[in-house]
MARKOL-947059 format. One record per residue: x, y, z of N, C-alpha, C, O in turn; residue in one letter. Coordinates in pm, whole numbers, plus 50000, padded with zeros to 5 digits. Example, Ala and Ser with C-alpha at 12.3 -4.5 7.8 and 13.67 -1.06 7.14 Angstrom:
BEGIN
513194943150780512304955050780513204967050780514244966850846A 512854977550708513674989450714512905000350787513415011450804S 
***
This chain:
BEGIN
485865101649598484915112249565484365118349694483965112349794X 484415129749672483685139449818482495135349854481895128849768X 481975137049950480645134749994479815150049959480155159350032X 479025152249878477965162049884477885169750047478505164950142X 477155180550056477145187650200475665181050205475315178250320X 474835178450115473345175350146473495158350205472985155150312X 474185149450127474765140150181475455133750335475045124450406X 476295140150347476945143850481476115150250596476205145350709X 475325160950571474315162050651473155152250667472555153050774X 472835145050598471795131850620472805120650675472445111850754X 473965121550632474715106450744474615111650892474235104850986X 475085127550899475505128951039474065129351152474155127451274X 472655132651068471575133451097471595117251169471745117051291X 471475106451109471575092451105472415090151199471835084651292X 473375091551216474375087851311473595095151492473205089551594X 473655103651467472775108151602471765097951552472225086451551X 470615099051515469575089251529470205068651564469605058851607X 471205070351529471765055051533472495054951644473185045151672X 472435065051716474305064951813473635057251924474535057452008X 472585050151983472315038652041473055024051963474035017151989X 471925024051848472875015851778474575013551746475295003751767X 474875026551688476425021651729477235021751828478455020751811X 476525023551976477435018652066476995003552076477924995952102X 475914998352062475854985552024476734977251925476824965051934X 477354984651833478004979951722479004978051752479534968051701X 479734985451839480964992151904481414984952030482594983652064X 480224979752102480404971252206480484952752165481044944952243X 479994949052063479924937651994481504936951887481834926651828X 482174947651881483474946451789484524944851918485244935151940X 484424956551992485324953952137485224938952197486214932952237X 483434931552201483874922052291484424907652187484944897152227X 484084911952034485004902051933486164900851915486634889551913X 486874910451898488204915251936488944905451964489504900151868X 489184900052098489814888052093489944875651988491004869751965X 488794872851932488824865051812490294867151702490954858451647X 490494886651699491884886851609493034879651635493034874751748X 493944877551573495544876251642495714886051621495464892451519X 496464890851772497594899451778498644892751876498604892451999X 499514887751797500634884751870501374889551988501504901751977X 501904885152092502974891552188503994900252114504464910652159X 504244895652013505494903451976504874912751913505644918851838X 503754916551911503284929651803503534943951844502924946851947X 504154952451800504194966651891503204973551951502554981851888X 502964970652086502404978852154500854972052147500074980152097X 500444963852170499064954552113497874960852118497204962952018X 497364966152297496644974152340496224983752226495124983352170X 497194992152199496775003452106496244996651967495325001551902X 496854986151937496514982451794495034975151850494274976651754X 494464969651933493244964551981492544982151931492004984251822X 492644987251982491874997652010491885005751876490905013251877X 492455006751787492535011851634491995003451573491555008251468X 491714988351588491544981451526489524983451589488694981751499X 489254985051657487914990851732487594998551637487014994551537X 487935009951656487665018151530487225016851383486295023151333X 488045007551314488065004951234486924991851170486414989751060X 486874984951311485734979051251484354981451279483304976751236X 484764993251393483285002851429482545004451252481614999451190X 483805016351223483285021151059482935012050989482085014750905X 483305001950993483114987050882481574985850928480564984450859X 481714986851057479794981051079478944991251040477924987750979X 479215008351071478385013751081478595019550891478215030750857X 479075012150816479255012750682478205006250651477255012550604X 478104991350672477474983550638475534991250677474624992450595X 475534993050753474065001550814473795014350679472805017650613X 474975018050684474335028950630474335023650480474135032950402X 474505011350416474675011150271473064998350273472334995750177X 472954992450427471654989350383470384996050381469344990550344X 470485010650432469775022050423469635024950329468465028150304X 470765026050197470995029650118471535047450050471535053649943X 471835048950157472095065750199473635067650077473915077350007X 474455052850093475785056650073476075042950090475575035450174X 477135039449979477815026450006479055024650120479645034550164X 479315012750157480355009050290481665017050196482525021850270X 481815018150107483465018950065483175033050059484225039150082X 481945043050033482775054550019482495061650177483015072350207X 481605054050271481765057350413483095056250459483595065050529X 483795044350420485225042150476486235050850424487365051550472X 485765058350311486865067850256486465080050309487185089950294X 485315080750375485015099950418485955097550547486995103850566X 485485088250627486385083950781487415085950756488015095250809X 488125076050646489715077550611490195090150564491395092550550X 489355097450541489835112850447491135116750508492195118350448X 490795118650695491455127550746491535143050716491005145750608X 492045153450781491665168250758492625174550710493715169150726X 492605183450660493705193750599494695199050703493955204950782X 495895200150746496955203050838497105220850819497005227750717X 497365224450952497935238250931499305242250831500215234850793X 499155251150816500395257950744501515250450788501515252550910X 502455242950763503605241950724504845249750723505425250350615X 505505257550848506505267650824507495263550763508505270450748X 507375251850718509445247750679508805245450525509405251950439X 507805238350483507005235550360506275245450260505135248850295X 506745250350146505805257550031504765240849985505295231449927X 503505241050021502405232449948501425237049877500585245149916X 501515231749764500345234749607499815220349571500495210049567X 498225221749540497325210449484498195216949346498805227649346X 498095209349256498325208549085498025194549029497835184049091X 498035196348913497765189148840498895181648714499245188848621X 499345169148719499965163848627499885156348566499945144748607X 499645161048376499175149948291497755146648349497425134848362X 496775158148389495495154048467495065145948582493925143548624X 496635140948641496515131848742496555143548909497615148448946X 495665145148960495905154849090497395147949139497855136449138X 497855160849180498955161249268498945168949403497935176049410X 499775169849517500295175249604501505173649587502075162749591X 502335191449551503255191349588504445196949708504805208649691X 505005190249816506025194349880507335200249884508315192949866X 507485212949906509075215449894509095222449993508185229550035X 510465220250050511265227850148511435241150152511435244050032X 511635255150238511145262950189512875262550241513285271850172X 513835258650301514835261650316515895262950218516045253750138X 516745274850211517485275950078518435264050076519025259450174X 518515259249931519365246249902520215250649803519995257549703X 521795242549872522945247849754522885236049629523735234049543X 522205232349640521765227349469520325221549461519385223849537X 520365211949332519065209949325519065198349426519925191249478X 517315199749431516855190049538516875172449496517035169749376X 516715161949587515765150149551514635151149492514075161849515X 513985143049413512775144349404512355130149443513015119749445X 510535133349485510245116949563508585120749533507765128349584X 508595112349434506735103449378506345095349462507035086149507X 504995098349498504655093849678503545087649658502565094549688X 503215073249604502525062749595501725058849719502285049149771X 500465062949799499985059249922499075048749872498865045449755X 498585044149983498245027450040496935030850045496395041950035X 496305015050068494795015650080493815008449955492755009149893X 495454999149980494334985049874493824986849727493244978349661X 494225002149679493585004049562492235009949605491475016249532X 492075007649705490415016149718490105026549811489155034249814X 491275025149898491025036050013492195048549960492605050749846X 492495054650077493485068150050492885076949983491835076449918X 494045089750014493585103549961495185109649959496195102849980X 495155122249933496075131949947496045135250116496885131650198X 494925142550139494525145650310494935130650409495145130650530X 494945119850326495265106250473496825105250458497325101150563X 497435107050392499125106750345499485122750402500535125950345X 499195130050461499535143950442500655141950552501775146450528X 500495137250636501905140850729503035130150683504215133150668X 502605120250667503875116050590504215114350474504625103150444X 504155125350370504245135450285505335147550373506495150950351X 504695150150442505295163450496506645160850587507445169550620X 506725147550618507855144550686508875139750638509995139950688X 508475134150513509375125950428510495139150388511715139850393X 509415149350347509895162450312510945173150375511835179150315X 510595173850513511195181850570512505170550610513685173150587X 511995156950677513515154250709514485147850606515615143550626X 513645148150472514945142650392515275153050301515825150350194X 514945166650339514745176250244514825177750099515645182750023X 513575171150086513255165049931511865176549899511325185349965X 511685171049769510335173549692509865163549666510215154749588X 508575165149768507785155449761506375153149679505345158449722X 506345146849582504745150649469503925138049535504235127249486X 503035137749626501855130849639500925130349517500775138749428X 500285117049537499825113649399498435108449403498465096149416X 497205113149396496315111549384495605101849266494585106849218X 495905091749224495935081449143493965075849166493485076249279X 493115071249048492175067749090491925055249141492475044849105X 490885056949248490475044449295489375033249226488495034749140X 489925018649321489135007249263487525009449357487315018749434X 486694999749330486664995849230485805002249101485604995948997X 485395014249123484905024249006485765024848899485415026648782X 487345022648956487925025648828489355015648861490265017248942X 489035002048735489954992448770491014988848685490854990348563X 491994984648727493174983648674492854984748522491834980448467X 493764990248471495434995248507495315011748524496225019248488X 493745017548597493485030848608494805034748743495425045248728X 494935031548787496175037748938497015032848900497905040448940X 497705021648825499045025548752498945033048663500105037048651X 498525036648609498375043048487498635056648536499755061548519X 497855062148586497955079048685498895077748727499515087148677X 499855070248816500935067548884502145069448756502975078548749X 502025061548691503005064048590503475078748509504575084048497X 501925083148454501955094948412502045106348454501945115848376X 502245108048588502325118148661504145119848716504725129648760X 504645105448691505945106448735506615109248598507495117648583X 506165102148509507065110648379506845127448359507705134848311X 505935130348392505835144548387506165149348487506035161648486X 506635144348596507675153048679509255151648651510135159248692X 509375140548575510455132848555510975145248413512175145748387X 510045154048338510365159148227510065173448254510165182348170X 509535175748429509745190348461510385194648594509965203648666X 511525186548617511535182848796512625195148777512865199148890X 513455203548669513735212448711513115226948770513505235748847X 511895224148685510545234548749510515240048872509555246948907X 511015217848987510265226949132511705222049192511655215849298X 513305224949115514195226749181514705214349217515375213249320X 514415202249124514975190649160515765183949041515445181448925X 516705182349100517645174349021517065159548944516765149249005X 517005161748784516335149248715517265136548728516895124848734X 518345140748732518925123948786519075118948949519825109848985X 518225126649038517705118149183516565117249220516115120949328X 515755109949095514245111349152514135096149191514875087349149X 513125094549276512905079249314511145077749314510405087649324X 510665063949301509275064249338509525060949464510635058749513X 508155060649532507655057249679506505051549750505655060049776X 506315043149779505045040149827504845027949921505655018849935X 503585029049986503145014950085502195006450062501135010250011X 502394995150093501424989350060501154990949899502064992449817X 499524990249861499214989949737499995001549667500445000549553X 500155014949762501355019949664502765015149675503545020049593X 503315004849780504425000449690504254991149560505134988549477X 503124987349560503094978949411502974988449300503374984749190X 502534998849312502655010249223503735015949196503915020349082X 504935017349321505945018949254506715012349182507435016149090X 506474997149248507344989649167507124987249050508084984548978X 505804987448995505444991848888505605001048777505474999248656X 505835008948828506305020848754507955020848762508585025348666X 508365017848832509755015748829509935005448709510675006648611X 509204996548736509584986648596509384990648473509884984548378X 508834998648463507925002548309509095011448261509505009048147X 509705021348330510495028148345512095025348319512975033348285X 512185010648347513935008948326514185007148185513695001648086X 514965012748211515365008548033515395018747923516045019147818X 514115030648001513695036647907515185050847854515945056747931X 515095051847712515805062147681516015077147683516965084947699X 514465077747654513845090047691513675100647781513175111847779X 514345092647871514065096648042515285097048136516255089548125X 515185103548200516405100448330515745091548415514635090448467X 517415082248410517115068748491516555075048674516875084748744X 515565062848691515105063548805516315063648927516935053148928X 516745073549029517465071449133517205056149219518115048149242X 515525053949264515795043549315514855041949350514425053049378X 513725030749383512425028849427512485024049554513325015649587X 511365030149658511195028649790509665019049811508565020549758X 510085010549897509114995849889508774992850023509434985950100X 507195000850055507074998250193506084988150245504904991750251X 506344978350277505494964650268504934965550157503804970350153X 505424962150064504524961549894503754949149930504144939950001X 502614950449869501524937349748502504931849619502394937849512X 503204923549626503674922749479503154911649401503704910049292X 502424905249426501814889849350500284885749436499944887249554X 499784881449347498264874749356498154861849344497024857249361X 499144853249315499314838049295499234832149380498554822049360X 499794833549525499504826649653499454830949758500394830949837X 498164836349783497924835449920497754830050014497054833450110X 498794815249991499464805950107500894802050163501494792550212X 501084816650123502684821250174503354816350310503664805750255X 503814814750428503844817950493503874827350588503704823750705X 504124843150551503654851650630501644850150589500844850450682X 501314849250486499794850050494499124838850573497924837050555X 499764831350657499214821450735499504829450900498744833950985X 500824828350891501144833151019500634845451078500764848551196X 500024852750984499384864251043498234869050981497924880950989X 497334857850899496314858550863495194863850884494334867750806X 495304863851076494374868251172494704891251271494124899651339X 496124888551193496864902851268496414914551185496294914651062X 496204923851263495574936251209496714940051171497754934151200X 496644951951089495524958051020495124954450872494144959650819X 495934945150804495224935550715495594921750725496664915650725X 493934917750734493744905050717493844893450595493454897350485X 494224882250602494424873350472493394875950349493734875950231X 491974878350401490954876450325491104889550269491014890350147X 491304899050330490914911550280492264916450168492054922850066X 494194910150231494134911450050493834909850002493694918549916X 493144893349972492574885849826491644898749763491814905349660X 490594899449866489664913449803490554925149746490864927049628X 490824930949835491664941349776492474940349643492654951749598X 492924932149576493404923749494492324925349385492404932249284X 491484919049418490214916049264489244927449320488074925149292X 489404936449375488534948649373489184957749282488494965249212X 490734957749275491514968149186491414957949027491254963048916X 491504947549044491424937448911490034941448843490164947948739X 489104939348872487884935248793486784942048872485784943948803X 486684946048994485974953049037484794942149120483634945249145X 485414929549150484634919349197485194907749236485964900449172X 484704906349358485324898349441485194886949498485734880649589X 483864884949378482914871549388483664858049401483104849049464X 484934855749345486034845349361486694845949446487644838249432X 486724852549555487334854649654487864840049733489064839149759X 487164831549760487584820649834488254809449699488884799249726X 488074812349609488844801849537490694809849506491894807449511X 490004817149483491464826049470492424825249592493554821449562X 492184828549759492044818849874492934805949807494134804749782X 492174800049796492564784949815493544779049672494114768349650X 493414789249607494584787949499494354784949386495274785449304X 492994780649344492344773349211492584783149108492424778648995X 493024798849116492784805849022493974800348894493814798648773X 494894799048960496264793848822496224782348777495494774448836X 496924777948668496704766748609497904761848618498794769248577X 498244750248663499364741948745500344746148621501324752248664X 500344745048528501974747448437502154765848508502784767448612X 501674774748453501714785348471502164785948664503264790048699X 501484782848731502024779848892503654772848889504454777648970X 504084762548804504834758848819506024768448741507174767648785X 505764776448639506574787548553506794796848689507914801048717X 505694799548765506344812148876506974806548964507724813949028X 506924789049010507484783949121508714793349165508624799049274X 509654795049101511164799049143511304814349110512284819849059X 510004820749153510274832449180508804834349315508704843649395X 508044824949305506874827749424506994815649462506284807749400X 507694811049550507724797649696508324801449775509124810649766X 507974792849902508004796050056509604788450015510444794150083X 510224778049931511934777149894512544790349939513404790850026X 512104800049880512954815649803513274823549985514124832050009X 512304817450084512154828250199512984820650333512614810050384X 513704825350358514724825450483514014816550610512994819450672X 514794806450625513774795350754513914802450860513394797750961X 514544813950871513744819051045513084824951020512874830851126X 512024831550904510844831650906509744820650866508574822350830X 510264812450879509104799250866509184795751022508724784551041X 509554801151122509924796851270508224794551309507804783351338X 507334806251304506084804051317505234793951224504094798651227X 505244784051154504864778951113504904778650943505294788850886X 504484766050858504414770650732503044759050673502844747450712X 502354766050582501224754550557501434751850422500524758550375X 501974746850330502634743450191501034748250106499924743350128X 501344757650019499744755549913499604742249880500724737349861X 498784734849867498124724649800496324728749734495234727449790X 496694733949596495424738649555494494726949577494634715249613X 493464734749541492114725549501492114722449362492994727049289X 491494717249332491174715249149491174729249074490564739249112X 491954728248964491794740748896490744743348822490154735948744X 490434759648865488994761948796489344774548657489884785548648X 488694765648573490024775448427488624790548427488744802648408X 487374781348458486234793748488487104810848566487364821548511X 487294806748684487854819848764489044820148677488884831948644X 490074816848615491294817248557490754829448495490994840848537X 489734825448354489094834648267489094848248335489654857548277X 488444850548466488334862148513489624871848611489664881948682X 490384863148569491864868148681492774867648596493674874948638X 493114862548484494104858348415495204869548432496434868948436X 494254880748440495644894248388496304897748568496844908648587X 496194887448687496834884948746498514880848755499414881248838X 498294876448605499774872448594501184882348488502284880548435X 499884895648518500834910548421501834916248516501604921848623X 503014913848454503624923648566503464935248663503844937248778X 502544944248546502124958248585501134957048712500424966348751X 501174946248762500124943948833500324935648963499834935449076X 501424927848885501944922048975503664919448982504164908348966X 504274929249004505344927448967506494920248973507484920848900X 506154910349110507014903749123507234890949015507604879549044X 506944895348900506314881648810507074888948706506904883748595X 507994901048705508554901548601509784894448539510434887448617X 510224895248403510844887448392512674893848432512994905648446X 513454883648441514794885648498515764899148416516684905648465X 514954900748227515464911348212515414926748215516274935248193X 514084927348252513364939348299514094942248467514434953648498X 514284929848571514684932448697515824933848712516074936748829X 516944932948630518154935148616518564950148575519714954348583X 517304958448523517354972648491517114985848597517324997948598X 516564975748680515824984548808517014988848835518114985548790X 516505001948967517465012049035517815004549179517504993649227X 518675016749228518725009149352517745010549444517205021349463X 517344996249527515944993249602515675000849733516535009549749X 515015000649805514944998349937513734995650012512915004350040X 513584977950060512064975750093512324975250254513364973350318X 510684978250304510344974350439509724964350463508714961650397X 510084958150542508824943850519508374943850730509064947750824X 507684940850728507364938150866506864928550916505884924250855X 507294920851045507244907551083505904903551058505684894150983X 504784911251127503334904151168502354912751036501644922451063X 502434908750936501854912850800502024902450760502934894650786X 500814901050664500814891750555501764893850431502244884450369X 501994906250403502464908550281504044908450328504944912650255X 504194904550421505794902450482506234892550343506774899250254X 506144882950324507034872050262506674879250083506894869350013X 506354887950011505934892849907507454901849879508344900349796X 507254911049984508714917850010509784909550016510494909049915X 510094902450120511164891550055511274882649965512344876649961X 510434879849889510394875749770511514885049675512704882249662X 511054892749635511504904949600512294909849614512744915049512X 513004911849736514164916249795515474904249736516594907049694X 514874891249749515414881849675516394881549494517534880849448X 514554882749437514904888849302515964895749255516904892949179X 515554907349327516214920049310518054913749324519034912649251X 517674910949457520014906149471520204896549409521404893849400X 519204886149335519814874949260519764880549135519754870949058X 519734888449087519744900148923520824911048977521104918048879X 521524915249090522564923849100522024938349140522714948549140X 520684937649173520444949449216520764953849349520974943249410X 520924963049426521504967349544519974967349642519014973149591X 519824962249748518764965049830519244966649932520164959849977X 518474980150009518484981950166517534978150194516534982650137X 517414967050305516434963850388516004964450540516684960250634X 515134968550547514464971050676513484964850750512294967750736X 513804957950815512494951550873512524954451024513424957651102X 511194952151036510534953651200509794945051261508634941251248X 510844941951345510314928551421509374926451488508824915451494X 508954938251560507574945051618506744951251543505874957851600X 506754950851369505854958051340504664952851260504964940951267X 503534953051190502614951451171502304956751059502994966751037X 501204953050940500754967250853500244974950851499134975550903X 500894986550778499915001950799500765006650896500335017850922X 501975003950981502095010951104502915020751059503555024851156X 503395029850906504125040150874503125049950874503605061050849X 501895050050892500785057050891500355058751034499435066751054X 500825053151125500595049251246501665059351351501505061251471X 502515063551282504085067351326503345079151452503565079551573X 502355088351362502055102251395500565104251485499955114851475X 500165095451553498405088851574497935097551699496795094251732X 498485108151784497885111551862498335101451981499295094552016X 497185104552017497435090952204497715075052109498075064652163X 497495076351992497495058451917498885058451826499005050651731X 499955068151864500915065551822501845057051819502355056051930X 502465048151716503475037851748505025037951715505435033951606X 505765041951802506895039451775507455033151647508005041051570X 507425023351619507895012851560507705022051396508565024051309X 505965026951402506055030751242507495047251250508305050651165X 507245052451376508575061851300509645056751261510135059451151X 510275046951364511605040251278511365036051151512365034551080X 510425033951108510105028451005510865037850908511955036750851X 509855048250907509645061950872511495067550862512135071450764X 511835066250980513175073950925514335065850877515465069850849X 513835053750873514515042050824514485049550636515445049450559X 513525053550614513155053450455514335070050430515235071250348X 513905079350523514505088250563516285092850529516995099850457X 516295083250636518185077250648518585073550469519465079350405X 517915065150430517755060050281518535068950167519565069050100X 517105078050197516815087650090518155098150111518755102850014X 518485100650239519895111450270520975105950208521805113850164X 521195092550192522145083450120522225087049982523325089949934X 521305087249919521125089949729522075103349698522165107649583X 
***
């Protein structure tokens, strides 16, 4: 939600009145800093120190302004995150619209094409609570021009005002209705694919699932999986150990992110942590689709800490249970729904937590016969496809990323 102009003018009032204070804030995150891991092998570290400054600048000077009471920390972190509207576009025709009431942005090429186009549903990241249309805009616009597709950005609502299954739900309905007008903006209905990072790759995969099978519809071309969230059952994976501490998300802050889009509360946070939320039969039903078994021992090279819950608490169960819905969590679907899917293509990246979620998955997927391209980055981190385009804080690593998905999509 926008910030009011009467609003915004009383933060920015505040901020001058505080800007002692937040270089205090600012100088106390810089000299904590070290406390993070960032690995040697992380791309480019320095810069990620210094984004990561930023970021927890806003976290502090969130927190100030929500004990003021001016404005809460989450929708301070979404005005920061907004990002600004981009100039004109010479290669790009772009229109806000609306589908099935879900806001859209749509991308097309303005270059003449001897047939119809790709089409590509553009699922962005941010935990369920962050993102916009304006923070996805350039890679939106790049996906576009270099895979010369149509690209529909998807404005899906956020947690935790509005909690599951509100952003699958928008996500879904906005792709069937492109899916039932994609000759409209010149795209061919049998090459559409979803897309997304992070919390929007769990959205696509989501919607991809809901989707197979169906009659009604032209089959999905193929879903794009960029470090997905795909399960809530253990956050004692081995990538969630090994990089528990590596920006730009931390162990704790999936769990949140997680039960902020669930229930809108995150009060279980450390049991969920420590694993008490499932009830040992049900843990043992997902064993052989969620264990550190399923994941390749040269990524256990950095270490592995086996879950060993605590006592199960059927209390938090009550409040998480629908943790164990596909739509939510998809890697929990069953073998005949994953045998329907299109063809894949995930990114997973070394120093992320949600690294071993993706190979999970990637797993699934080839032990059911589905086709996956995979990409990983050995230097890369999460969030860094957002990272590709940063000004002086640009990182390599997220463009390969980026044209890794690119290369992909020219394939279909």
């Amino acid at each position: 939600m926008a910030l009011p102009a009467a609003v915004l003018l009383l933060l920015l009032l505040l901020l001058a009145l505080l800007l002692p204070l937040a270089a205090l804030v600012l100088g106390t995150v810089l000299l904590g800093l070290p406390s993070y891991d960032i690995p040697a092998g992380v791309n480019q570290p320095a810069k990620l120190r210094l984004v990561l400054a930023v970021l927890l600048g806003t976290a502090a000077l969130g927190r100030i302004l929500e004990k003021t009471g001016l404005c809460s920390q989450i929708t301070f972190g979404r005005y920061v995150r907004q990002g600004r509207r981009l100039r004109v576009d010479p290669k790009l025709f772009i229109q806000d619209l609306q589908f099935s009431k879900v806001p859209v942005r749509v991308y097309q090429p303005k270059a003449t094409s001897h047939g119809r186009r790709r089409g590509i549903l553009f699922f962005h990241g941010g935990g369920w609570v962050f993102g916009s249309l304006d923070t996805y805009e350039k890679v939106c616009r790049y996906l576009s021009r270099e895979s010369e597709s149509v690209v529909v950005s998807v404005q899906y609502r956020l947690a935790p005002e509005h909690k599951y299954p509100a952003a699958y739900e928008d996500c879904l309905n906005a792709t069937i209705h492109f899916m039932r007008n994609a000759e409209h903006y010149g795209v061919d209905p049998a090459r559409i694919s979803v897309c997304g990072d992070s919390a929007g790759g769990n959205l696509a995969a989501a919607v991809s699932q809901t989707l197979a099978g169906r009659s009604d519809l032209p089959r999905l071309r193929a879903q794009i999986l960029i470090y997905p969230g795909l399960q809530a059952l253990d956050f004692n994976l081995p990538s969630y150990h090994q990089n528990r501490g590596v920006p730009l998300l931390f162990r704790e802050r999936a769990a949140f992110f997680a039960l902020q889009y669930l229930n809108g509360d995150a009060s279980h946070m450390q049991e969920v942590l420590k694993g008490s939320h499932i009830p040992p039969d049900m843990r043992q039903k997902y064993r052989k689709w969620v264990s550190p078994d399923n994941i390749p021992e040269r990524f256990k090279a950095r270490g592995v800490k086996p879950l060993n819950p605590t006592d199960f608490m059927a209390e938090v169960y009550e409040t998480v249970k629908r943790f164990c819905e596909p739509n939510l969590c998809p890697l929990l679907a069953e073998d005949a729904v994953v045998q329907q899917l299109p063809e894949s293509f995930i990114l997973t990246c070394e120093y992320d937590v949600l690294r071993d979620d993706g190979l999970l998955y990637k797993k699934r997927l080839e032990d059911n016969g589905v086709r996956v391209t995979w990409c990983h980055l050995e230097d890369g981190f999460h969030g860094i496809i957002s990272l590709y385009d940063y000004g002086g804080l640009s990182f390599p690593s997220g463009k390969r990323g980026l044209d890794s998905v690119v290369s992909f999509l020219k394939g279909l």
